[in-house]
C-alpha positions as CSV (number, residue, x, y, z in Angstrom):
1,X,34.7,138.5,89.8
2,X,35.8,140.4,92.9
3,X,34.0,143.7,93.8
4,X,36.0,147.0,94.1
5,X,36.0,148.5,97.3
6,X,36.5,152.1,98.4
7,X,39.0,150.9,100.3
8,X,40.7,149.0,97.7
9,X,41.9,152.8,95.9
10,X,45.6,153.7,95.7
11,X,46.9,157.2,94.8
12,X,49.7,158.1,92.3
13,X,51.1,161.3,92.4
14,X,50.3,163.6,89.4
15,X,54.2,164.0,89.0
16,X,54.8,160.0,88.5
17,X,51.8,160.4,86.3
18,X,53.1,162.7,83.8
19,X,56.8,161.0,84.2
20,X,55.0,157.7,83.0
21,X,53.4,159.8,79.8
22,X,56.3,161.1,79.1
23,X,58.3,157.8,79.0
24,X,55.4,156.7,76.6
25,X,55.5,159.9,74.3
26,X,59.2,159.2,74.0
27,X,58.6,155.6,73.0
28,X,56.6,156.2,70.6
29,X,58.3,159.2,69.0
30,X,60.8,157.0,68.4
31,X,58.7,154.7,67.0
32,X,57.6,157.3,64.4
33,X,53.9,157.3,66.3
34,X,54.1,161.0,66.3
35,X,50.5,161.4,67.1
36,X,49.9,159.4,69.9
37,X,53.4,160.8,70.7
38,X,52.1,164.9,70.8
39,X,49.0,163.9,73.1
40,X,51.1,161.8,75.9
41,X,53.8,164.3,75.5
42,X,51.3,167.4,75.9
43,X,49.8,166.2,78.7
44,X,53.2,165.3,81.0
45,X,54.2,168.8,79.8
46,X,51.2,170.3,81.2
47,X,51.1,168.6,84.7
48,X,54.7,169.1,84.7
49,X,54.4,172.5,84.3
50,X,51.3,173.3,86.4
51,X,53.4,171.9,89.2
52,X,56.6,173.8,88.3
53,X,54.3,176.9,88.4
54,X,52.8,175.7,91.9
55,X,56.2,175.3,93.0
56,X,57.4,178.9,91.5
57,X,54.1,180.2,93.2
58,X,55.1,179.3,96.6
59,X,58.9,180.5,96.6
60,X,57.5,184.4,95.3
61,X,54.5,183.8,98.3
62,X,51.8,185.1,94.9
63,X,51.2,184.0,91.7
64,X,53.2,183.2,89.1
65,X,53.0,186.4,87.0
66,X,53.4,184.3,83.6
67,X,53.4,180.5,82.9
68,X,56.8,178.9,83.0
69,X,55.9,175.9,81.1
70,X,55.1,178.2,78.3
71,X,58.6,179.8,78.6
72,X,60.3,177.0,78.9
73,X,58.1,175.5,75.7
74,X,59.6,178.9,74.2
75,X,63.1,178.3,74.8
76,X,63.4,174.6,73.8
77,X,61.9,175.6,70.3
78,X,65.6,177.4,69.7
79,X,63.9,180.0,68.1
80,X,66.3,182.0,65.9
81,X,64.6,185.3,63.8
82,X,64.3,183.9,59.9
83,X,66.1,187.4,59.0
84,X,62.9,189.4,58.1
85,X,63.6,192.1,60.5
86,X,67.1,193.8,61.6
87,X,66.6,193.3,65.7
88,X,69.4,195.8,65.6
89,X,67.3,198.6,64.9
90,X,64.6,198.3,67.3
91,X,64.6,199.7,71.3
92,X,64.8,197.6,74.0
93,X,61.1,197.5,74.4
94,X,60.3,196.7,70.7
95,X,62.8,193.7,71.1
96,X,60.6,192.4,74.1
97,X,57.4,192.9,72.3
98,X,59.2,191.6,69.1
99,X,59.6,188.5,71.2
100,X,56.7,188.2,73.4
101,X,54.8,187.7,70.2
102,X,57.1,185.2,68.5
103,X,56.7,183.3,71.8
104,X,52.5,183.5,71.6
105,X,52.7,182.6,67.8
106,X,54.8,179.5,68.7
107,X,52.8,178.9,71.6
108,X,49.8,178.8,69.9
109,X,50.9,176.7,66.7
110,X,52.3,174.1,69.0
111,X,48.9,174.0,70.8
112,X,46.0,174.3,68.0
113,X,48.2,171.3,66.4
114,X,47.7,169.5,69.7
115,X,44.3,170.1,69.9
116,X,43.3,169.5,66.5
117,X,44.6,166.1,67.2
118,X,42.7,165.8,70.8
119,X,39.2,166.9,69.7
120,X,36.7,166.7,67.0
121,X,35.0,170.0,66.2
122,X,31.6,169.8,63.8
123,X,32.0,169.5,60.2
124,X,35.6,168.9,60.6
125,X,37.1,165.8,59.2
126,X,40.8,166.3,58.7
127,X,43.6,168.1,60.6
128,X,46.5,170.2,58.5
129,X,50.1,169.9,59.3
130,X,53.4,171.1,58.7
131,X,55.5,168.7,61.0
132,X,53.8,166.0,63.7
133,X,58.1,164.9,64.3
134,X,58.4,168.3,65.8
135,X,55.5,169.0,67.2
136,X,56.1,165.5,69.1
137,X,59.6,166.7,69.9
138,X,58.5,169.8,71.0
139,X,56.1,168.8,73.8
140,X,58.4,166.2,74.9
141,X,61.2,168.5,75.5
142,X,58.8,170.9,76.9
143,X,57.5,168.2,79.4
144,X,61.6,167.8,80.2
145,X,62.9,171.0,80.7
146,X,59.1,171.3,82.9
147,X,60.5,168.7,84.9
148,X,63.5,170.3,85.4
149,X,62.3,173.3,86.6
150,X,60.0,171.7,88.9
151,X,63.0,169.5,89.9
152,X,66.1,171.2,89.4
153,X,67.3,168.3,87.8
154,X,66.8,166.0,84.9
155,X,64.5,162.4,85.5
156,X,66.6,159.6,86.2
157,X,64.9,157.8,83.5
158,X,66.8,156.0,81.2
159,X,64.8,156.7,77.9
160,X,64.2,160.0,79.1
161,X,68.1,160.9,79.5
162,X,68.5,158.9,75.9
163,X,66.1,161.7,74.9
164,X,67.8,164.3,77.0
165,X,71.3,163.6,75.6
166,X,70.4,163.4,71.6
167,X,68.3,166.6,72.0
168,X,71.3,168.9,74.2
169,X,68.9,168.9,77.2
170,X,70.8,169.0,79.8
């Protein structure tokens, strides 16, 4: 057997990283693996978003002052108000907050699902769900429309488009 060197490392860049998850999540969401699907699509979503936020970072010269893959996690949800409350009748402000808490709520359902299925706290020995299709679907159009912002463009991935197409990301 042949000895690794230190000069026998190569580097792959975090972005081809998360473009390689993300084929995977989509190839086995269509497979109907929907768990291993969430964890691969999570994580492309993540880098892909920590580097659209890099990117956002240096074009403002600061910060971001929110996280973008969140937002854009947010809007690929289509969120539409079930009807409990008449939007009409609130301020301007009230609609913001209205929304900025949908957005956390989503937010954080999407994630505890995602890292009910990454992690093993004590005593626990199952994981509740409504939905591990959407959840799957979810992260991998989050990873996407991360990309895209990042990007400015769509991957020129074949899969990826398939996805792209059947979900009206575009």
């Amino acid at each position: 057997m042949r000895s690794r060197k230190s000069n026998d490392k190569k580097t792959i860049s975090k972005k081809n990283i998360a473009i390689i998850q993300l084929r995977d999540a989509i190839r086995l969401y269509y497979a109907k693996s929907y768990i291993s699907s969430i964890t691969l699509g999570a994580a492309a979503e993540e880098i892909l978003g920590k580097l659209s936020d890099e990117k956002y970072s240096r074009q403002l010269g600061r910060p971001v002052k929110y996280n973008y893959a969140d937002d854009a996690a947010f809007l690929i949800a289509h969120f539409i108000p079930n009807g409990d409350i008449d939007l009409t009748t609130l301020t301007e402000d009230e609609q913001e907050q209205y929304y900025d808490d949908i957005q956390r709520q989503f937010i954080s359902d999407r994630n505890k699902t995602r890292n009910k299925l990454k992690h093993k706290n004590e005593g626990e020995k199952e994981v509740e769900f409504s939905n591990f299709r959407q959840v799957a679907e979810d992260h991998i159009a989050g990873a996407i429309v991360n990309y895209k912002l990042y990007k400015n463009e769509l991957p020129e991935d074949e899969i990826i488009l398939k996805f792209s197409n059947e979900k009206g990301i575009s």
